[in-house]
Structure formats: C-alpha cells, structure tokens
ZAZAGU-789947 format. One line per 2 residues: their letters; for each residue x, y, z of N, C-alpha, C, O. Coordinates in pm, whole numbers, plus 50000, padded with zeros to 5 digits. Atoms other than C-alpha are relative to their C-alpha. Layout:
% ZAZAGU-789947
A) X Y Z X Y Z X Y Z X Y Z | ...
This chain:
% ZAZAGU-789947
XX) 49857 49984 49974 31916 59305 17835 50027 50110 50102 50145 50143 50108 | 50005 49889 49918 31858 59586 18095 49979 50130 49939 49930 50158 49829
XX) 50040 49845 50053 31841 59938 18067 50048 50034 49833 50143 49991 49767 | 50013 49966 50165 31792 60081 17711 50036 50137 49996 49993 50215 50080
XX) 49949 49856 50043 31962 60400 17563 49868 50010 49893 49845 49918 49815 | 50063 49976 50146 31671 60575 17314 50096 50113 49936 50136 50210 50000
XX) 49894 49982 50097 31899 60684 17042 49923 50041 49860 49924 49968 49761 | 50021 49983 50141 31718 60899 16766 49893 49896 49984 49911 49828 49883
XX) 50115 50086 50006 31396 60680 16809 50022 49849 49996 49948 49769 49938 | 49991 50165 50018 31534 60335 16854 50071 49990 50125 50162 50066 50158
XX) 49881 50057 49856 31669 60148 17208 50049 49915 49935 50014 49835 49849 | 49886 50086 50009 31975 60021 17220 50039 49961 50103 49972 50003 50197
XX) 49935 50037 49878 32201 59847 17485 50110 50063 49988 50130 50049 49868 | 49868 49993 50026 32567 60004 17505 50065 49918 50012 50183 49951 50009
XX) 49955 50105 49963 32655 59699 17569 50017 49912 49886 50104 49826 49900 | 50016 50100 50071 32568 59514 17234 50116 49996 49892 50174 49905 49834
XX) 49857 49964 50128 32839 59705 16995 50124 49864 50050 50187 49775 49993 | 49839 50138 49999 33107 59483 17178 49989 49876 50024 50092 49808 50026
XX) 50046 50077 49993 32938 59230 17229 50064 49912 49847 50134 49812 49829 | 49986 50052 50138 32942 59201 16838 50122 50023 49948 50177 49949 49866
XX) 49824 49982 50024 33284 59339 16805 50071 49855 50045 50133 49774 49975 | 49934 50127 49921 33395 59064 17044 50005 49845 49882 50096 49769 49849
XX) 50006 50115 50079 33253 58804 16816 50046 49969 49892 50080 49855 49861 | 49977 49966 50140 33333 58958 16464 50154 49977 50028 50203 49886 49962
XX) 49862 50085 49952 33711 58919 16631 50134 49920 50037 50256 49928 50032 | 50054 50174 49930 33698 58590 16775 49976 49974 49829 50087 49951 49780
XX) 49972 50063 50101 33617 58498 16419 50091 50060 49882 50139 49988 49794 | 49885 50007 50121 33837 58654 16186 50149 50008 50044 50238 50009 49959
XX) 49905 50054 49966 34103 58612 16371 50081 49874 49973 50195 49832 49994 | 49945 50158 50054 34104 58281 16224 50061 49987 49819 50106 49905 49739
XX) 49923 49970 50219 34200 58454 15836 49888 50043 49977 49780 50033 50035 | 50069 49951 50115 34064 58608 15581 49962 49940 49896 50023 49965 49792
XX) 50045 50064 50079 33888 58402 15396 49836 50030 49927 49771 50127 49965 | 50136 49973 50019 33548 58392 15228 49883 49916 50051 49767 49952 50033
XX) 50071 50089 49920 33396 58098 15429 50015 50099 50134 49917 50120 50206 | 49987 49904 49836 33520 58336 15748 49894 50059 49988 49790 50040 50052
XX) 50083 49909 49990 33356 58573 15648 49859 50003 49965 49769 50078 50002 | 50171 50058 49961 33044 58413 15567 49949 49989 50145 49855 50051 50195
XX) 50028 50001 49865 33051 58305 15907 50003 50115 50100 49966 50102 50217 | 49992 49909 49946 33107 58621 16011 49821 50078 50001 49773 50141 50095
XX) 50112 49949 50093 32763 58727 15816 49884 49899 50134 49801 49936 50217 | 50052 50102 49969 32636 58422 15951 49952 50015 50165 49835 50021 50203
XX) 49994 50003 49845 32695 58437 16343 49945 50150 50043 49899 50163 50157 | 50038 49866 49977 32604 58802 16345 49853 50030 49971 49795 50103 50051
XX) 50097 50019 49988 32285 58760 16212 49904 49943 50093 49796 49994 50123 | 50019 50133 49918 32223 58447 16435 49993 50081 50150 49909 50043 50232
XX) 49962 49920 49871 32341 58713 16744 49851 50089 49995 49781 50104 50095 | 50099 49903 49949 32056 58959 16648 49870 49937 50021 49774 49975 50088
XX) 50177 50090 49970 31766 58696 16623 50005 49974 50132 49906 50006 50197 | 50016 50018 49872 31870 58590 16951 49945 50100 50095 49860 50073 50179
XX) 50031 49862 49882 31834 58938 17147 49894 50048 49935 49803 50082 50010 | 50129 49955 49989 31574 59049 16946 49874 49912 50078 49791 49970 50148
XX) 50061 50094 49914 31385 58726 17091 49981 50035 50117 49872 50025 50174 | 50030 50008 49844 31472 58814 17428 49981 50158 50028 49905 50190 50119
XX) 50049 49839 49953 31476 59243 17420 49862 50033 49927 49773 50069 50004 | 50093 49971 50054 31212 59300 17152 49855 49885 49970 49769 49917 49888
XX) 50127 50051 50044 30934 59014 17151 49908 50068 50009 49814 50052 49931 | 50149 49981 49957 30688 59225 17332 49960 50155 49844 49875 50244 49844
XX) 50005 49911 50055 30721 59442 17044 49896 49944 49811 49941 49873 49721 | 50079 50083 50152 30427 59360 16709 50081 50052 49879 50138 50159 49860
XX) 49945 49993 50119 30548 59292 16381 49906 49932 49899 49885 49811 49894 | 50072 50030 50105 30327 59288 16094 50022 49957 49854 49942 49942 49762
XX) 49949 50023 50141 30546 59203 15815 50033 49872 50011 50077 49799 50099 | 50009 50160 49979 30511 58899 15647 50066 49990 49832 50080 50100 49779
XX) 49981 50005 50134 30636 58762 15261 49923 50056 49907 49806 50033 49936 | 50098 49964 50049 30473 58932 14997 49971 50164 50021 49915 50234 49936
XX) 50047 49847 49952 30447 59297 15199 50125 50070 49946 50220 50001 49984 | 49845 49972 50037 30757 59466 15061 49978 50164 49990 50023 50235 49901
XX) 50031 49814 50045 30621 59861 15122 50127 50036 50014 50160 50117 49927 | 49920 49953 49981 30968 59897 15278 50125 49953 49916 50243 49972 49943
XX) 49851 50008 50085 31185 59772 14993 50035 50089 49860 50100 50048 49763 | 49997 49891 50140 31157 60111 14732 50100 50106 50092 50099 50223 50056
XX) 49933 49838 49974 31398 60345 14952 50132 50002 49886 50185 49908 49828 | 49825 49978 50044 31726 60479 14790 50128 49903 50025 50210 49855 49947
XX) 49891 50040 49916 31946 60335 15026 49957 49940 50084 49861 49972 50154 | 50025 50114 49865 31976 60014 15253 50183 50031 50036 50282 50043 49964
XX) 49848 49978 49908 32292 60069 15488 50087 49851 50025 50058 49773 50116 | 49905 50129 49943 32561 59776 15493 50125 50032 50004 50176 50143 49990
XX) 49866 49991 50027 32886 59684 15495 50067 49880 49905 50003 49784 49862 | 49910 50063 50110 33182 59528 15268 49946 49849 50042 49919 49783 49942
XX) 49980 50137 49962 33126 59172 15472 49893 49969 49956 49905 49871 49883 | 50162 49994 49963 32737 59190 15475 50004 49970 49826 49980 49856 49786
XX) 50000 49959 50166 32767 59289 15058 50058 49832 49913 49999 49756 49836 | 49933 50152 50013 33058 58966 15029 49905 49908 50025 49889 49841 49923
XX) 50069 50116 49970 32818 58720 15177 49918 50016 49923 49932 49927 49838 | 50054 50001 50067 32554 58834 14997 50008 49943 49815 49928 49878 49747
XX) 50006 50045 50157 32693 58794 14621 50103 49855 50005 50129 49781 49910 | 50008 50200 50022 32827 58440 14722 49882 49981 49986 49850 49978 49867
XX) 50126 50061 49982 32496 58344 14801 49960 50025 49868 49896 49926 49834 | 50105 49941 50118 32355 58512 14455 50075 49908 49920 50015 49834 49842
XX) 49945 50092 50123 32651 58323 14267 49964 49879 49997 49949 49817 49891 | 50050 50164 50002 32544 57978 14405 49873 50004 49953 49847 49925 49863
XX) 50165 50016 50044 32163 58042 14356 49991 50025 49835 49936 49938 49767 | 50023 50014 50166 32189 58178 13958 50069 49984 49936 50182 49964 49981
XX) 49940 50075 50129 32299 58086 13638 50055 50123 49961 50029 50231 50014 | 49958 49878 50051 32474 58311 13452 49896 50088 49919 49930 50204 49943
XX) 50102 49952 50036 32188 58449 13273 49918 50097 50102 49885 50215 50093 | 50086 49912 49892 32002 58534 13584 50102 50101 50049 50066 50214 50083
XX) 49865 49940 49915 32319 58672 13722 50051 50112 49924 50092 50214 49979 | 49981 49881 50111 32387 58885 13407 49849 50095 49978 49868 50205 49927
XX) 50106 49914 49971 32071 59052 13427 49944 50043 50096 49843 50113 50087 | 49990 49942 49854 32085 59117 13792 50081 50115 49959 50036 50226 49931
XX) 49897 49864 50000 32406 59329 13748 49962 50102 49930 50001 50212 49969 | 50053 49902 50086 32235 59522 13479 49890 50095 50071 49874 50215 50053
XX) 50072 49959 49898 31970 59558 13749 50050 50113 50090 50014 50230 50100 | 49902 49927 49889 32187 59691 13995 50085 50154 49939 50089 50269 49982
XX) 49908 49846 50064 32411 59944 13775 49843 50057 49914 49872 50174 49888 | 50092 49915 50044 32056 60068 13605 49978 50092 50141 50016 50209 50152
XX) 49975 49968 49886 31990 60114 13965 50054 50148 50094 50006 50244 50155 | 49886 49882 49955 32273 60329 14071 50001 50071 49909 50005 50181 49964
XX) 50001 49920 50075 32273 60500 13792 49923 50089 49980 49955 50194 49925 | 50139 49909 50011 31909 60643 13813 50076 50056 50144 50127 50168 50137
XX) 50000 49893 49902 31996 60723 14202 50127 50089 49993 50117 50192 50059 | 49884 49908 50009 32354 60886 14120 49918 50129 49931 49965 50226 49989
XX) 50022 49916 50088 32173 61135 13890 49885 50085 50037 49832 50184 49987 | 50095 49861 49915 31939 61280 14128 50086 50041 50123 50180 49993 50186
XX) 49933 49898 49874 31988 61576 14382 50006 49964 50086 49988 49843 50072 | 50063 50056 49857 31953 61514 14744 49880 49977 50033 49839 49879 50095
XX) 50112 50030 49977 31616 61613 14732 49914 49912 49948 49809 49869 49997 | 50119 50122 50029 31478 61369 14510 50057 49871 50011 50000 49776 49958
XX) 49969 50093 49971 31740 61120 14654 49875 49929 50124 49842 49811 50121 | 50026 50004 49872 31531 61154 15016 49888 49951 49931 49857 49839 49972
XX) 50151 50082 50025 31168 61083 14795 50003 49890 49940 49911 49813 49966 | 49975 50117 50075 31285 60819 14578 49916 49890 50033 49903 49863 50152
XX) 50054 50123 49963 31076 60503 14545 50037 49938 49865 49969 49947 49763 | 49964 50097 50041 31260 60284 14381 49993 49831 50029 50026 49790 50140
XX) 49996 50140 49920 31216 59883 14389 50160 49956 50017 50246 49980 49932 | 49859 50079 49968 31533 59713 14523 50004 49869 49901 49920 49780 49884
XX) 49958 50122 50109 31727 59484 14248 49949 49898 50058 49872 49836 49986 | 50055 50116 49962 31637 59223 14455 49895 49954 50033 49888 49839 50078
XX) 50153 50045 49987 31296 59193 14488 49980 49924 49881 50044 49927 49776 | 50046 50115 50112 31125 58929 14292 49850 49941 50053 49830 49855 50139
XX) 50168 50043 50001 30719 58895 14273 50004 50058 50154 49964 49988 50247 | 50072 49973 49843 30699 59101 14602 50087 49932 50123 50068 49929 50244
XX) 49914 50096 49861 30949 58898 14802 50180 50025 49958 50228 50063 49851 | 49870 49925 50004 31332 58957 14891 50068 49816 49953 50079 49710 50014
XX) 49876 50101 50064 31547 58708 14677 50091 49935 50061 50118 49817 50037 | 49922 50044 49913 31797 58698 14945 49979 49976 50121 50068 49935 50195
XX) 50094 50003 49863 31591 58687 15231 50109 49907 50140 50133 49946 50255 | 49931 50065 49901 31801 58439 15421 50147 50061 50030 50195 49999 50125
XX) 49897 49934 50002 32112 58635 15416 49980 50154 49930 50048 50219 49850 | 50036 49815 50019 31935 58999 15394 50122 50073 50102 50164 49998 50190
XX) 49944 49923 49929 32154 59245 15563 49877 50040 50133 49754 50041 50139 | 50030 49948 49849 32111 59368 15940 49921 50103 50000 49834 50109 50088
XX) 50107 49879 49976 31936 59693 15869 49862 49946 49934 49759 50005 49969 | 50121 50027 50050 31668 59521 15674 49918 49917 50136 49807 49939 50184
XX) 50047 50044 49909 31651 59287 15940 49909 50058 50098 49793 50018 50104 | 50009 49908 49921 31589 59515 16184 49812 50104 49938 49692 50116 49965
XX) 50171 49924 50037 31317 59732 16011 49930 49961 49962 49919 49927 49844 | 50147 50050 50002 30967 59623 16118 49937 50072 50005 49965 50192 50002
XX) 50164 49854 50007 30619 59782 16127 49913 49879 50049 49908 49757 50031 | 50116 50102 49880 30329 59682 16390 49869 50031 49862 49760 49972 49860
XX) 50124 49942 50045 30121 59880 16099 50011 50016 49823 50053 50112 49759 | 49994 49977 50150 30082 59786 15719 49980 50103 49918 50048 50153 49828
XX) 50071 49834 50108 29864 60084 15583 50103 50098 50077 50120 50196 50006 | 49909 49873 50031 30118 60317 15724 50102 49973 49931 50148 50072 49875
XX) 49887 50014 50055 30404 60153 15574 49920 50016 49833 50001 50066 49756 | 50022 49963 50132 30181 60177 15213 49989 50137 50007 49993 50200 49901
XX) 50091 49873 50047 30064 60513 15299 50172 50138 50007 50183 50252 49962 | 49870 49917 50011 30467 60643 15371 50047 49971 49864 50101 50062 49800
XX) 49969 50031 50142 30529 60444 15030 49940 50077 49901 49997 50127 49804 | 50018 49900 50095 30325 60628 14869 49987 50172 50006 49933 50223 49908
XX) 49947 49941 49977 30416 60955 15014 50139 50018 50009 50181 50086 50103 | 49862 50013 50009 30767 60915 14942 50095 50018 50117 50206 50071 50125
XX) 49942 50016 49853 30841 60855 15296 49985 50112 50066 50074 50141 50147 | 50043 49912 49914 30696 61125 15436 49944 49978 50104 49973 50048 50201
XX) 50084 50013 49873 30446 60970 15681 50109 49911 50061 50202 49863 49997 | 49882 50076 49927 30651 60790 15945 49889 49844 50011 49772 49804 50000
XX) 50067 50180 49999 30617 60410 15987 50021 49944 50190 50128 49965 50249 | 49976 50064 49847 30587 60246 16374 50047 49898 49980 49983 49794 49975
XX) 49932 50116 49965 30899 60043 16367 50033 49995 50126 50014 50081 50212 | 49967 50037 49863 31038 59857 16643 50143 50040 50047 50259 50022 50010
XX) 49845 49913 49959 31281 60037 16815 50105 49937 50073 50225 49967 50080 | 49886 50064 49954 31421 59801 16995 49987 49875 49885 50016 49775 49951
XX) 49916 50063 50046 31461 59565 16684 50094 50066 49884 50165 50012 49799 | 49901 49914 50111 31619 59891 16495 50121 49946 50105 50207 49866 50067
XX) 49887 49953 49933 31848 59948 16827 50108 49810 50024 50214 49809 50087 | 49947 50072 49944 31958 59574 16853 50083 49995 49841 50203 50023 49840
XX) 49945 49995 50166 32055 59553 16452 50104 50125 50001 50225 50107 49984 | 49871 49937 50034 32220 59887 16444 50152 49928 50088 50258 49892 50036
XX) 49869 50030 49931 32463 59783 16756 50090 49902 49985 50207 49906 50023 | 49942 50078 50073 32527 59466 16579 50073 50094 49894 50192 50124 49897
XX) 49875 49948 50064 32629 59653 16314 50109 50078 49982 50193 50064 49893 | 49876 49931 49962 32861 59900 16438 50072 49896 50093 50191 49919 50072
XX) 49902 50059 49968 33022 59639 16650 50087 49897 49858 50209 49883 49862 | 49972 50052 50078 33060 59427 16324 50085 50118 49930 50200 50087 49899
XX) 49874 49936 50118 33230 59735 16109 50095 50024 50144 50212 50028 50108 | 49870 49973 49923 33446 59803 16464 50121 49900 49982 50237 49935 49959
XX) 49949 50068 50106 33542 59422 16365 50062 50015 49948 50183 50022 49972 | 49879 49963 50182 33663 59486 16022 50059 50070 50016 50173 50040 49980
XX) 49902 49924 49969 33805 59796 16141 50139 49941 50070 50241 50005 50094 | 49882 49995 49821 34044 59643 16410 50075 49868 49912 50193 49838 49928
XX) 49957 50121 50127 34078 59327 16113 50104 50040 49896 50188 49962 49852 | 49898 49949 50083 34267 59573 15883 49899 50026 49877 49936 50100 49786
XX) 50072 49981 50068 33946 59550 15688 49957 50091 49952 49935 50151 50058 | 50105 49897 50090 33749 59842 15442 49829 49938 50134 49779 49826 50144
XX) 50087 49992 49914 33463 59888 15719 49913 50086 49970 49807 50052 50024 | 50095 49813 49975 33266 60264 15650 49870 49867 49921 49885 49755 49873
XX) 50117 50023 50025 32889 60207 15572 50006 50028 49844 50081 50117 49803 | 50009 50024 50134 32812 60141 15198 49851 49960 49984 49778 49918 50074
XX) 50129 49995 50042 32496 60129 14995 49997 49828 49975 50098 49758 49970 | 50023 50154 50041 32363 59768 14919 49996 49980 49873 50031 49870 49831
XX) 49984 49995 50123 32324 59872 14561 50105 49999 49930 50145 49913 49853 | 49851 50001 50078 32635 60000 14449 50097 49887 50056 50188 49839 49987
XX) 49886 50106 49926 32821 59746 14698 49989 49882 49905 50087 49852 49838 | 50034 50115 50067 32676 59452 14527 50051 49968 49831 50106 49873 49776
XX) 49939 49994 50141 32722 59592 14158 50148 49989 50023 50194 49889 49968 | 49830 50013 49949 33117 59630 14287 49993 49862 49993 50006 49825 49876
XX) 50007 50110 49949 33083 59270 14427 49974 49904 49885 50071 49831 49871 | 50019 50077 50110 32934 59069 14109 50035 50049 49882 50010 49988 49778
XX) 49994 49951 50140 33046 59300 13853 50183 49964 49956 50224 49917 49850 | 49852 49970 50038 33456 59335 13892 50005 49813 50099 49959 49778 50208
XX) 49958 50198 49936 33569 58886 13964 50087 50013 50071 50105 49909 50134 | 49868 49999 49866 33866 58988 14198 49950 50088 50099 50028 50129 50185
XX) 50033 49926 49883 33643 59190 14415 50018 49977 50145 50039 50060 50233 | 50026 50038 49825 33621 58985 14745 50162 49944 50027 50202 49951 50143
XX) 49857 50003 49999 34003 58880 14688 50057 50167 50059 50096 50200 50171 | 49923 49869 49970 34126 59234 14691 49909 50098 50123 49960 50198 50175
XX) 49979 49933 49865 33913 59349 14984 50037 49928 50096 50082 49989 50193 | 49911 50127 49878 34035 59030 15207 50129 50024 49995 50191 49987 50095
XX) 49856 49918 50020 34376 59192 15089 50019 50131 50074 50132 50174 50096 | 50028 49877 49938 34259 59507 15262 50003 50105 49863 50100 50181 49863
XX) 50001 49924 50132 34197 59698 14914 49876 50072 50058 49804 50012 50138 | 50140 49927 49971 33910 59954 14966 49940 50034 49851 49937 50123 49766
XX) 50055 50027 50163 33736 59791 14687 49869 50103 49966 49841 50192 49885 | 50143 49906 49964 33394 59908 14818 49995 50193 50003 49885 50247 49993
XX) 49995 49866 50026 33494 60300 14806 49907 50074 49939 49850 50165 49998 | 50143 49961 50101 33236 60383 14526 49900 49993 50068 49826 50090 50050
XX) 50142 49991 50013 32943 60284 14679 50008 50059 50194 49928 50026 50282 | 50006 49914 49860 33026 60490 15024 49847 50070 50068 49776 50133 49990
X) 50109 49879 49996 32734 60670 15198 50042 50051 50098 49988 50153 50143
C-alpha cells in the first residue's frame, strides 16, 4: 500500500483508519440493526484479509489450529460491534447448556483478572473462555486484534508463554499495523454512528453481551452497555 509508518513495532498505512471508517459508515448508515452490524464485523474483517494479502504476504506465519501459545493473555482488545457479532454467532452455535456454562466461564474469568494488581494483571496466563481442545471456538468471527497477531516462531511464542510474556514473540508488524488501523477506523465508525466505541476487553464484553438479553438492543439505542468491561 506504499510507504509504512512503524508505530511502536508494527507498520501501518495512515491511510487505512479511513479507509475503514469510510466503510464502517457506508454501512451503518443503513440502521442499526444486528444483521448491520454483523456486516459491519463481517466486511471489516474481509477488508483486513485483503491488505494483509497484498501488504504483509512476504511476511512468515507459523500459526496453525491447535498452537494457541497466544490465547492465555489477560486481555484481547475489541470493541462493542466486534463483542455483538461475536455472541450472535455463540447463540446460533450452542444450546443452552453449552451457553450456560460459557457465561460461567467468562464471569469466573473476569473475576480472577478483576482481583489482581497490575502487576500480576501484566503476567497472567490465563486460557481464554473460548478455547476448546487447543483451538478458538469462534475462529471464524475472532476479533481483529487476534487476527492480526502472528508469530514466524513457535518456541518463542511457548517460551514467552511460559515466561509470562516476558520474552518477546516475532509478530508481523505489518499484519499487527493493518488490524490495528482497521480497528480504529471501525471504533471512529461507531463513534461518528452515535455508537459506545472506547476499546473493551473480550472477556468482560462478552459476559455483558450473553449474560444481560437486552444487551445488543440497548447499545443499538446508543446505551453504553459495554462500560464495565472498558480498558
């Protein structure tokens, strides 16, 4: 896409935020709905596979199903829309059973990381509610920052796992920098929509999201349902 900003160890384009603003838009401009905003989830994802294709191929990626060193941090970074799409998708895939012992998942979850300091927020290795036998549950509708963070190099991503993220991992910087700019053009989006936009945890967002049944109503209302799970 031309010249690259490095940004805190990841290229970006300045160019891509509005890019994705433009699009995020362009579609909710058409209402507030929860099909929108799937599609919103939807087309934005669809935007970063494309450019990573064309800015980051020359870049190796060693992660495959099954490798999951990078799904024990604290905190995965999303937003309210990203969170919405997600617990549709979870309501169509389980039963109530599975679905009632997810949420229990999720608020055990938050509850262990609310109750540590900062410092043992930053070592934390926790598994993410959603893992299942080593593989991401939601995989097809993962959020943008997961997307985004690859590794050319397995044994460092076990050997930061089990250093509680101390050793650094060789991700791809340009498929961090194309994911973040998606997603700040996506919360500029929601911002400019009337929408609850700030960055939110994937944990607490989700417990919000499947736990309280008028959740995705009252933030399509502009309610700042998501508030709680702020980071």
């Amino acid at each position: 896409m031309g010249t690259s900003v490095n940004q805190g160890g990841i290229e970006t384009h300045p160019a891509i935020p509005g890019i994705a603003r433009e699009l995020g838009e362009r579609i909710l401009a058409e209402g507030h709905t929860l099909p929108i905003i799937t599609r919103l989830g939807e087309q934005s994802a669809e935007l970063a596979a494309s450019m990573i294709a064309t800015a980051a191929a020359h870049e190796s990626v060693v992660c495959r199903a099954g490798c999951s060193w990078c799904c024990y941090p604290p905190y995965v970074t999303t937003n309210a829309a990203e969170v919405t799409r997600i617990a549709a998708y979870l309501r169509e895939a389980l039963g109530p059973a599975e679905l009632g012992t997810l949420i229990e998942q999720l608020r055990n979850r938050t509850t262990r990381i609310q109750a540590m300091n900062k410092e043992e927020r930053a070592h934390a290795v926790l598994p993410c509610a959603l893992l299942v036998d080593n593989c991401c549950s939601v995989h097809p509708v993962r959020p943008l920052a997961c997307r985004g963070w690859v590794s050319s190099d397995v044994i460092a991503c076990e050997a930061s796992y089990e250093s509680g993220w101390e050793h650094p991992v060789p991700n791809g910087r340009r498929h961090l920098g194309v994911t973040a700019g998606i997603r700040l053009g996506m919360r500029q989006a929601l911002e400019a929509g009337g929408l609850e936009h700030e960055p939110i945890d994937l944990t607490a967002g989700l417990l919000i999201a499947l736990s309280e049944p008028d959740s995705t109503d009252r933030w399509l209302a502009g309610e700042p349902v998501f508030a709680p799970a702020r980071i």
